[in-house]
ZAMARGU-4260 file (C-alpha; in steps of 0.2 Angstrom, whole numbers, plus 5000, padded with zeros to 4 digits):
<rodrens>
0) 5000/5000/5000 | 5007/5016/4995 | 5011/5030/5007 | 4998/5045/5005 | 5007/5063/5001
5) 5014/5071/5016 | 5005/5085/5022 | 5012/5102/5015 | 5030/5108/5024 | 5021/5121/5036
10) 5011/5106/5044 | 5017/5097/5060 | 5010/5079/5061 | 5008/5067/5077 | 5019/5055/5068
15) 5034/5067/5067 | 5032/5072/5088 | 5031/5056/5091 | 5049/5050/5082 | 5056/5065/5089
20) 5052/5061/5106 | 5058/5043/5104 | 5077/5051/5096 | 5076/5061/5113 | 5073/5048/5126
25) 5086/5038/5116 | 5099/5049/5119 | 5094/5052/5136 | 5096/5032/5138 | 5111/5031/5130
30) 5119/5045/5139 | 5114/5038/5156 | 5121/5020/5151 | 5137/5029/5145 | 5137/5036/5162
35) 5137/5020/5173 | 5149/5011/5160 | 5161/5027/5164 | 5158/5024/5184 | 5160/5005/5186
40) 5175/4995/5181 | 5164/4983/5171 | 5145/4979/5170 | 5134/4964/5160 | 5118/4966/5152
45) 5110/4961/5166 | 5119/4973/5177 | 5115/4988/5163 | 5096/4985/5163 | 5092/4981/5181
50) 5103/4998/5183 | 5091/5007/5168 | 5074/4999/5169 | 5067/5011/5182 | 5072/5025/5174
55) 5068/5022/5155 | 5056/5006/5151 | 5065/4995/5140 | 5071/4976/5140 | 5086/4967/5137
60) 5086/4967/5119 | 5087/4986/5118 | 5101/4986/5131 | 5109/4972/5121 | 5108/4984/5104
65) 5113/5000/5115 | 5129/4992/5119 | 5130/4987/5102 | 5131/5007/5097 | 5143/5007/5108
70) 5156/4996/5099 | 5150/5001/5084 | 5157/5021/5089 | 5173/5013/5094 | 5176/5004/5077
75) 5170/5016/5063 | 5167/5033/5070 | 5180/5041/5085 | 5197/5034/5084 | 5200/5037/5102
80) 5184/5034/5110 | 5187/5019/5123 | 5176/5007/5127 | 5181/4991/5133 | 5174/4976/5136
85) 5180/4957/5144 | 5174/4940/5146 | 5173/4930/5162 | 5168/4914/5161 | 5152/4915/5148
90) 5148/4933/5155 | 5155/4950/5144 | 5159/4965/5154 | 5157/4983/5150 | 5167/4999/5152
95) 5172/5015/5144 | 5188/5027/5148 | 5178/5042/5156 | 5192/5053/5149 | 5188/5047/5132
100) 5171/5043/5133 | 5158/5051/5124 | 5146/5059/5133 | 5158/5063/5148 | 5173/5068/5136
105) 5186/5080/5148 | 5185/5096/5134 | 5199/5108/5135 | 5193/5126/5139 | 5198/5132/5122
110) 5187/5115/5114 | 5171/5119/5128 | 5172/5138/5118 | 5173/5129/5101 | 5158/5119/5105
115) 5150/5133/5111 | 5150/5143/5096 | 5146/5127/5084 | 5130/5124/5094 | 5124/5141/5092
120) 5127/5140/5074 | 5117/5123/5074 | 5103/5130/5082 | 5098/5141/5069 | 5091/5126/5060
125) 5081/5119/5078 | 5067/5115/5066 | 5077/5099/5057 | 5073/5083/5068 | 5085/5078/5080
130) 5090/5096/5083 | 5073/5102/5093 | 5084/5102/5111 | 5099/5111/5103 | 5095/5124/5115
135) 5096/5113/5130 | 5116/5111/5125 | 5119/5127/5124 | 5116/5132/5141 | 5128/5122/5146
140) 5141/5137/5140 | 5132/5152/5148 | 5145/5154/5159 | 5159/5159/5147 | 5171/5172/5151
145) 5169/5180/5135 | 5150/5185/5140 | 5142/5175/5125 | 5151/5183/5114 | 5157/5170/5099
150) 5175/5167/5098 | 5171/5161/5081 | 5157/5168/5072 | 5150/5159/5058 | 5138/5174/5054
155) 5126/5164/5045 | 5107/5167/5046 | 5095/5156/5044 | 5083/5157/5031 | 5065/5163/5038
160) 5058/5147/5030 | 5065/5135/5045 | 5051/5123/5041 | 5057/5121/5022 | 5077/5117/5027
165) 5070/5104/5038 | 5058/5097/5025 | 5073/5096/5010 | 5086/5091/5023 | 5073/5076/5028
170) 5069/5073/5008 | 5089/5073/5005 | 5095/5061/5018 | 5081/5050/5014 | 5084/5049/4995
175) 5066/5055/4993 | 5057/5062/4978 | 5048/5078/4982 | 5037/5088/4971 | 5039/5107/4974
180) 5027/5123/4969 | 5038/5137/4963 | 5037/5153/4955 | 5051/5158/4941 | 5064/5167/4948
185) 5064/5183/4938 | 5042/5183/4945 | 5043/5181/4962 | 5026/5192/4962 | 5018/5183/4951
190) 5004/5174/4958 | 5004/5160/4942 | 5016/5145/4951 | 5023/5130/4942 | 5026/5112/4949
195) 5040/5101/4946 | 5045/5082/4951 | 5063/5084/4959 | 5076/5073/4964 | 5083/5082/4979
200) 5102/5081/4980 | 5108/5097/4991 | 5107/5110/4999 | 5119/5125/4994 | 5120/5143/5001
205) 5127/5157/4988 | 5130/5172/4997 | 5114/5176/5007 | 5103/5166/4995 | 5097/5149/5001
210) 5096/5134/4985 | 5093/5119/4982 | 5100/5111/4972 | 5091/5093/4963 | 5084/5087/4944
215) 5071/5084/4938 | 5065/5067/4934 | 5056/5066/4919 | 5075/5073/4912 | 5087/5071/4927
220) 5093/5089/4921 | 5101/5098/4935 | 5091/5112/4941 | 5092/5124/4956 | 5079/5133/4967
225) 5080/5148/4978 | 5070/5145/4993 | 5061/5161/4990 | 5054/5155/4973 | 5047/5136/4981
230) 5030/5140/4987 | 5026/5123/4992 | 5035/5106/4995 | 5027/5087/4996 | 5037/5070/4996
235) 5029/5062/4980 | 5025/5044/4984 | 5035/5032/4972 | 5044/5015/4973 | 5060/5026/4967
240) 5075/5017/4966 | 5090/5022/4977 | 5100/5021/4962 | 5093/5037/4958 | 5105/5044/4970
245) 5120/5034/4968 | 5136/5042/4971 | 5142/5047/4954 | 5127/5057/4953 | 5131/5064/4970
250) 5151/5067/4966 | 5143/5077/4950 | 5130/5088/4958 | 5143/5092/4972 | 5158/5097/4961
255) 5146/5105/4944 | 5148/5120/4955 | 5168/5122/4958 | 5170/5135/4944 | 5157/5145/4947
260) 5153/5160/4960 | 5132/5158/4959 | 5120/5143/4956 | 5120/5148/4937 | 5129/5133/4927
265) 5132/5131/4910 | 5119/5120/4901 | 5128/5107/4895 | 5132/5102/4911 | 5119/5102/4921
270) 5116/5083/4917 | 5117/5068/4929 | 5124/5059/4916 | 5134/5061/4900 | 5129/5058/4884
275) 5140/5047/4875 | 5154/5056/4863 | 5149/5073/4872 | 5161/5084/4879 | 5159/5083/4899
280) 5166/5100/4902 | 5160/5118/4892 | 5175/5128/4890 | 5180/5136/4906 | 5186/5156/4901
285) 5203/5158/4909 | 5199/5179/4916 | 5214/5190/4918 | 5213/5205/4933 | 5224/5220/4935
290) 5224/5224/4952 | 5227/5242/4955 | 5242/5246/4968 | 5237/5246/4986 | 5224/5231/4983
295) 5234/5219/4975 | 5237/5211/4993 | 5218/5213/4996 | 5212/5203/4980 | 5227/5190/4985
300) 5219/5187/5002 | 5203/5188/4996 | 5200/5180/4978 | 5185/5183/4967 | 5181/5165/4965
305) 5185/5153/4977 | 5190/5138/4968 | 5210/5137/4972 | 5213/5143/4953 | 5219/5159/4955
310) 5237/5161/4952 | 5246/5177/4951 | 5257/5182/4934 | 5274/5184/4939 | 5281/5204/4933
315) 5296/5195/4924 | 5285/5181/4913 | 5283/5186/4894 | 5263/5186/4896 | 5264/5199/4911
320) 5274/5210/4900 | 5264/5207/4885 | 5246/5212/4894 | 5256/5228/4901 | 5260/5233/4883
325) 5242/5232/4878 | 5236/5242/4891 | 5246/5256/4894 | 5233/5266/4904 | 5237/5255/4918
330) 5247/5261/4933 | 5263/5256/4937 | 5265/5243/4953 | 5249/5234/4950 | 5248/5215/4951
335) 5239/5204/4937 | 5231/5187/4942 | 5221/5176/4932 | 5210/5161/4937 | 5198/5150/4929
340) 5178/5153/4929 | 5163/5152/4918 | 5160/5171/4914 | 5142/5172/4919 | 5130/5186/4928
345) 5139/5182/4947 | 5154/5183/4942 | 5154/5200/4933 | 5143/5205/4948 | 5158/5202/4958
350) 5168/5211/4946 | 5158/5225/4947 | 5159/5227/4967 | 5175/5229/4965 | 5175/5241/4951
355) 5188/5253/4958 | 5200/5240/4963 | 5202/5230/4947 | 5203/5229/4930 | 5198/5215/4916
360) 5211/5212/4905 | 5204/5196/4896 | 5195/5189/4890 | 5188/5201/4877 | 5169/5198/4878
365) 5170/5200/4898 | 5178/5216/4895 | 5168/5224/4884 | 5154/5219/4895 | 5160/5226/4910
370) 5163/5241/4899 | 5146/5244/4893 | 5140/5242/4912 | 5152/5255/4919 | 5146/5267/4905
375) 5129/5264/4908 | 5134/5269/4925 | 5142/5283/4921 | 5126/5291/4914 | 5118/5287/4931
380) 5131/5295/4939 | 5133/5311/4927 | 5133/5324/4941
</rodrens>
C-alpha cells in the first residue's frame, strides 16, 4: 500500500512528535548507560538494565543493541573513544575510559568555547529533527568568560523558511522524491506558480541566498531553486529506486559548482549523466585582473572565486609584459592574476563590486561587458 502525500512543509504531524520524542529519550538512555559504564569497572547486560529499567522502560534486547552502538562508535566513528569490554567465564563485561568517553569527554577550555560557538550556529536550523533540544546544550556554556560573545562567528542566518530546510534536509538524507510549487525566479510576484518532480540532491547557500539544488525526473537535468521561489513542498510517493541517487550522481551535483561563484551553470552540464561522445566539460574562460596598487594584497587574500585557481602572473614572465604593453593606461605597481571561471551574471557582479579596485584584461567579451556596464553607470552618475 502506497504512502499517502505528506501533508504540505508548514504542517506538524503526530507522527513526526512522536519520532522525535523517541530520538530524545534515546539519547537520554544512551547517555545515562554511557554514564554507569564510565563509573564501574565493568557491567553485564543484566547489570545495565536492572541499573536502567526504572528510569527508561526497556528490556534486554534494547540494552543488548545500545551496547552494540557502543562498539559500533569505537570501530567506525572516533578513533579514540574507549570502550572496553571482557569476558569472564560466559559473561561479557562493559566499560568506557571516562576521559575518552563520549558523553563525559574532559574538553579543554579552548574546545568547551569551540563547542560553544558550533551549537549556536546549529541551532539556527532547531526546526530539522533531532535538533529540537539544541537549546538545552547550549546552556551548558552560559557561563563563558567572553560574556556570550562567539570566539568564532560563523555569521550565517538562517533562512526565515525554517520549516522548508528541515523538509529538504529530511527529503535529501532520505533519498526522497519531492514535488515542489515554485514561482520563476525573475516573477517572484507573480501569483501564476509551476510544479515540478525533483530529485533532491543538496542544499547549497550562495551568498545570502538559500538553494537547492536537485533534477528533475522526467530529464534528470540539473536544476536549482532559491528557497524564495518554492511555494510549496510534498514528498511524491513512488517506489523510486536508490539508484537514483548513487554516488556518481552525487560526486557530479557536488563538484558542477567548483567553477562558478552563483548557482547559474552552463547547460551542457547540468546533466546527471553524460551523453556518449559529448564533451563533459563547456570551455572554462581563463579571466585575467589587473589589480590596482594598494589592493593587489587585498584581492590575494581575498579571491574573486573561490575555487584554488587563482594564480598570480609573475612581473618578469613574457605574458605579464605582453598584457602591460596592451594596456598602457594602467598604473605602474599593479599585480595581474588570472584564474579559471565560467563568465556568467555572478561573476561579473563580483567584478563590478570591485570596480575601483580591478581591472579585466581578458578575455575580450568579459571586457567589453564590463565596459558597457560602467558606461551605463556613468550616465547614472553624470553629476
Amino acid at each position: 500500500m502506497k504512502q499517502s502525500p505528506e501533508k504540505l512543509i508548514h504542517t506538524n504531524s503526530p507522527e513526526k512528535d512522536r519520532i522525535r520524542e523517541e530520538v530524545s529519550v534515546r539519547i537520554r538512555r544512551l547517555a545515562y548507560m554511557e554514564q554507569l559504564l564510565c563509573e564501574y569497572d565493568g557491567l553485564s547486560i543484566d547489570d545495565l538494565y536492572e541499573k536502567i529499567e526504572f528510569r527508561f522502560p526497556v528490556n534486554s534486547k534494547t540494552v543488548r543493541n545500545d551496547i552494540k552502538f557502543f562498539e559500533n562508535i569505537k570501530d567506525n566513528v572516533i578513533e579514540d573513544y574507549e570502550f572496553r569490554k571482557r569476558k569472564e567465564g560466559k559473561t561479557w563485561y562493559y566499560s568506557v575510559n571516562p576521559a575518552k568517553s563520549l558523553f563525559r569527554r574532559n574538553f579543554s577550555h579552548i574546545e568547551i568555547e569551540l563547542l560553544r560557538d558550533i551549537i549556536s550556529y546549529l541551532g539556527k536550523f532547531g526546526s530539522v529533527p533531532g535538533l529540537e533540544n539544541i537549546h538545552e546544550l547550549e546552556t551548558l556554556f552560559k557561563s563563558s568568560r567572553h560574556g556570550g560573545c562567539p570566539i568564532v562567528d560563523i555569521n550565517i542566518k538562517s533562512h526565515p523558511k525554517k520549516d522548508l530546510f528541515a523538509f529538504l534536509f529530511n527529503a535529501i538524507v532520505r533519498n526522497c522524491m519531492i514535488e515542489i510549487e515554485y514561482r520563476k525566479i525573475n516573477d517572484l510576484e507573480s501569483q501564476t506558480t509551476l510544479r515540478e518532480k525533483i530529485l533532491p540532491f543538496q542544499i547549497k547557500r550562495f551568498g545570502n541566498r538559500w538553494v537547492l539544488i536537485g533534477a528533475v525526473k522526467r530529464n534528470e537535468f540539473i536544476v536549482n531553486f532559491s528557497f524564495d521561489q518554492i511555494v510549496s513542498a510534498r514528498l511524491y510517493p513512488t517506489s523510486i529506486n536508490i539508484e537514483h541517487f548513487d554516488g556518481f550522481k552525487r560526486e557530479r551535483v557536488k563538484d558542477l559548482f567548483n567553477n562558478v561563484i552563483g548557482p547559474t551553470m552552463p547547460k551542457k552540464q547540468c546533466t546527471l549523466e553524460t551523453a556518449e561522445g559529448e564533451e563533459d566539460v563547456e570551455r572554462l574562460e581563463t579571466v585575467y585582473i589587473y589589480a590596482f596598487p594598494g589592493r593587489a594584497n587585498h584581492l590575494m587574500a581575498f579571491p574573486i572565486i573561490d575555487n584554488d585557481s587563482q594564480d598570480e602572473l609573475l612581473p618578469e614572465s613574457p605574458q605579464y609584459r605582453e598584457l602591460m604593453s596592451e594596456h598602457p593606461e594602467l598604473p605602474e605597481g599593479g599585480r595581474i592574476f588570472m584564474f579559471e571561471c565560467y563568465t556568467y551574471r555572478e561573476l561579473k557582479e563580483a567584478i563590478m563590486s570591485r570596480m575601483d579596485s580591478v581591472v579585466v584584461l581578458a578575455p575580450e567579451s568579459l571586457r567589453k561587458d564590463i565596459a558597457s556596464r560602467v558606461a551605463r553607470l556613468h550616465l547614472l552618475y553624470n553629476i
